[in-house]
C-alpha positions as CSV (number, residue, x, y, z in Angstrom):
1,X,167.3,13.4,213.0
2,X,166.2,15.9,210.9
3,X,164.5,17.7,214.0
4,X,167.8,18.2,215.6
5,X,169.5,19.6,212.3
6,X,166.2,21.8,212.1
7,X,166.6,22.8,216.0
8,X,169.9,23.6,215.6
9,X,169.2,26.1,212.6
10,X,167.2,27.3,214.5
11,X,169.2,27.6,217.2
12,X,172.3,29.3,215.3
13,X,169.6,31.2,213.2
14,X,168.2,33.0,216.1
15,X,171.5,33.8,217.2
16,X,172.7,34.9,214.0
17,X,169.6,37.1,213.6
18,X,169.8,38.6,217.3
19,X,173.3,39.5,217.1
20,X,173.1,42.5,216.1
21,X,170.7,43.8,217.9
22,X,172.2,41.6,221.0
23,X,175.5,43.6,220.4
24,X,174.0,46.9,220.3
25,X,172.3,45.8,223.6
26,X,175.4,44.2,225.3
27,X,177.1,47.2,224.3
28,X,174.9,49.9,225.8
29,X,174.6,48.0,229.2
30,X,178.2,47.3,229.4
31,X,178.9,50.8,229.0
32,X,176.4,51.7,231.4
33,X,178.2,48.7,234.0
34,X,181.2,49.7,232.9
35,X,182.1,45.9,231.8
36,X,182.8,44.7,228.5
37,X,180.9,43.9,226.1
38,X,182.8,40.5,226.2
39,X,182.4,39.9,229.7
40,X,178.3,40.9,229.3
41,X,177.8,38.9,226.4
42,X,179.7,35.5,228.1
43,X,177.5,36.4,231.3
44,X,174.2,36.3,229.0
45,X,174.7,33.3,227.0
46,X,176.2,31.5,229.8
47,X,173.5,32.1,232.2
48,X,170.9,31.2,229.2
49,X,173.1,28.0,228.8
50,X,172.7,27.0,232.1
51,X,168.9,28.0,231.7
52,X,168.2,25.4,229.1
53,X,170.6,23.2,230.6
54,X,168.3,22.7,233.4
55,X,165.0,23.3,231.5
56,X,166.1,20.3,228.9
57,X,167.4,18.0,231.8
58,X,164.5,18.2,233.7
59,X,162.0,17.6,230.9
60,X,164.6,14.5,230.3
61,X,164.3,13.2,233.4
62,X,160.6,12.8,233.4
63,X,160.2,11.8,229.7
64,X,163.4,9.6,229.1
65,X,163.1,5.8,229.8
66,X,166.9,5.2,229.4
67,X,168.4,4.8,233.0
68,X,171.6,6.3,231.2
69,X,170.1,9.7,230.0
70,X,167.8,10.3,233.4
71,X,171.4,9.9,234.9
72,X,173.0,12.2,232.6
73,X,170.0,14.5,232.6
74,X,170.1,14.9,236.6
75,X,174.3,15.6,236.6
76,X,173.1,18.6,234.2
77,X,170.3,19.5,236.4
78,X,172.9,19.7,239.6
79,X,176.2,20.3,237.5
80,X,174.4,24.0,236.0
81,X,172.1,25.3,238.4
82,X,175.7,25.0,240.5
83,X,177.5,26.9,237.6
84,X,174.6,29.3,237.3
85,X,175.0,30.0,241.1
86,X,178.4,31.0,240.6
87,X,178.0,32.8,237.6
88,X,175.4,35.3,239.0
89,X,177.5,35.8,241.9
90,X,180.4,36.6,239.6
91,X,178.1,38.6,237.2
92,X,176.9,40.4,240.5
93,X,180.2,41.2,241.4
94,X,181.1,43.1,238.0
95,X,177.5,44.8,238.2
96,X,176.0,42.9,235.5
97,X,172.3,41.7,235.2
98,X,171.9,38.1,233.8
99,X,168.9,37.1,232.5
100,X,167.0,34.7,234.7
101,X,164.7,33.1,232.1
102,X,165.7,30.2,229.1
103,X,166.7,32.3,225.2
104,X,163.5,31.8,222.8
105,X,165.4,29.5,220.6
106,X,166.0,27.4,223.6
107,X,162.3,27.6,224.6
108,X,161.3,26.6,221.3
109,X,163.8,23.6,221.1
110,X,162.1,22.6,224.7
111,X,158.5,22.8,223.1
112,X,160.0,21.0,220.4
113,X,161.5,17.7,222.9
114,X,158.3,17.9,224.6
115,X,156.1,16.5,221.9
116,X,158.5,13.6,221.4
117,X,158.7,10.1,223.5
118,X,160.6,7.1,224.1
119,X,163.7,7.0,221.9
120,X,163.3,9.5,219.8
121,X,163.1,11.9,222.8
122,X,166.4,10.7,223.8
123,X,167.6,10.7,220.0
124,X,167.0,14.4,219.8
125,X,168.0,15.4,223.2
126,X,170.9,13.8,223.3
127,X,171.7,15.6,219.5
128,X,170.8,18.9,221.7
129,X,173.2,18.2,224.4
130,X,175.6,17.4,222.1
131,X,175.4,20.6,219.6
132,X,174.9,23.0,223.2
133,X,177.6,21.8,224.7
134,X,179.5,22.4,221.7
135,X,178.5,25.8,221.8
136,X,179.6,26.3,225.7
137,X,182.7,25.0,225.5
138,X,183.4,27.8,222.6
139,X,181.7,30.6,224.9
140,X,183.9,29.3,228.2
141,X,187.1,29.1,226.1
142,X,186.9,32.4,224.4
143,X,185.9,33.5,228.0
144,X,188.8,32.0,229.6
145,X,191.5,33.6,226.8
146,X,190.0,37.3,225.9
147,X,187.8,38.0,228.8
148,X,188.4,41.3,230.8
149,X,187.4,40.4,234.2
150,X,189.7,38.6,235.6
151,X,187.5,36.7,238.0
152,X,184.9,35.8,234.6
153,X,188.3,34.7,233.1
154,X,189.0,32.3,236.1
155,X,185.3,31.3,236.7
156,X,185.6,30.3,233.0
157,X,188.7,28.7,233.3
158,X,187.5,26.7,235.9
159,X,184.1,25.4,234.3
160,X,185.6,24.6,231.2
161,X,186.6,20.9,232.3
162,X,182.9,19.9,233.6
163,X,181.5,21.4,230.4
164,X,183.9,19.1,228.3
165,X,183.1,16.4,230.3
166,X,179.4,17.2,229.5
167,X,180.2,17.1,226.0
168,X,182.1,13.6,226.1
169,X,179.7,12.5,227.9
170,X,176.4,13.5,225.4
171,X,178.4,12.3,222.5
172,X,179.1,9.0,224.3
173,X,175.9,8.7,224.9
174,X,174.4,9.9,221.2
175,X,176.5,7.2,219.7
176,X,175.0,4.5,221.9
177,X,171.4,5.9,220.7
178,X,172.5,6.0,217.5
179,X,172.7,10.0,217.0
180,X,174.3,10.6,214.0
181,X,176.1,14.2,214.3
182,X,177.4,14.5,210.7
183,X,173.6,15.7,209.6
């Protein structure tokens, strides 16, 4: 447990630390697009979301031994690459470049799940899902209320119900593992 409460320090620490610099970055490039920096910073995180998504999934459908998260793990695997799809079509459609490769913090948490097994893999990747998904439905509902393109505004309008849905589901699933969240 105390991995996943170190991962996600890490996690917000990293993002903490890069925000600044991510601003500054998001800023320049939206200007350049002519986007803002609120549409360019939903397209980055969302399309490094979706990147980890499918990184984590993947790694949990060939470590997990729980029928339950190998089920879970291959809706994420379908239910993202999906919303990636039609995120860089949208992002393409405003002119604005999303990264194609998983956020260093999210590389690291992967590196982190890999060294684990049996239930203590599924422990801390369930934690994960549970803490990301968190995160996304915050990105996808400030997204779908302050956003400036309209069409990022109704693409996040319209994911916002599978990603709650992935977050009922991780935390049903946490509690069946035995995931404490209040660490």
């Amino acid at each position: 447990m105390k991995q996943v409460a170190t991962l996600a320090l890490i996690l917000l620490a990293g993002m903490a630390a890069g925000c600044a610099t991510d601003r500054d970055t998001t800023d320049e490039a939206a200007t350049r697009s002519g986007v803002s920096s609120q549409d360019h910073n939903f397209v980055t995180k969302a399309a490094q979301s979706n990147q980890a998504e499918i990184a984590l999934a993947s790694l949990a459908s060939q470590k997990s031994r729980s029928p339950a998260v190998q089920q879970y793990a291959d809706r994420m695997i379908t239910d993202h690459r999906n919303a990636n799809a039609q995120l860089l079509e949208k992002a393409q459609d405003e002119g604005i470049v999303a990264p194609q490769a998983i956020a260093p913090e999210h590389a690291k948490m992967r590196d982190q799940l890999a060294d684990l097994s049996g239930r203590e893999f599924d422990r801390e990747y369930l934690a994960s899902q549970v803490s990301m998904h968190q995160d996304a439905v915050n990105l996808f509902r400030l997204q779908a209320q302050n956003g400036q393109s309209a069409e990022l505004r109704s693409f996040a309008r319209e994911t916002l119900p599978v990603l709650e849905g992935h977050l009922t589901m991780a935390q049903q699933l946490a509690a069946r593992a035995g995931v404490s969240m209040a660490e």
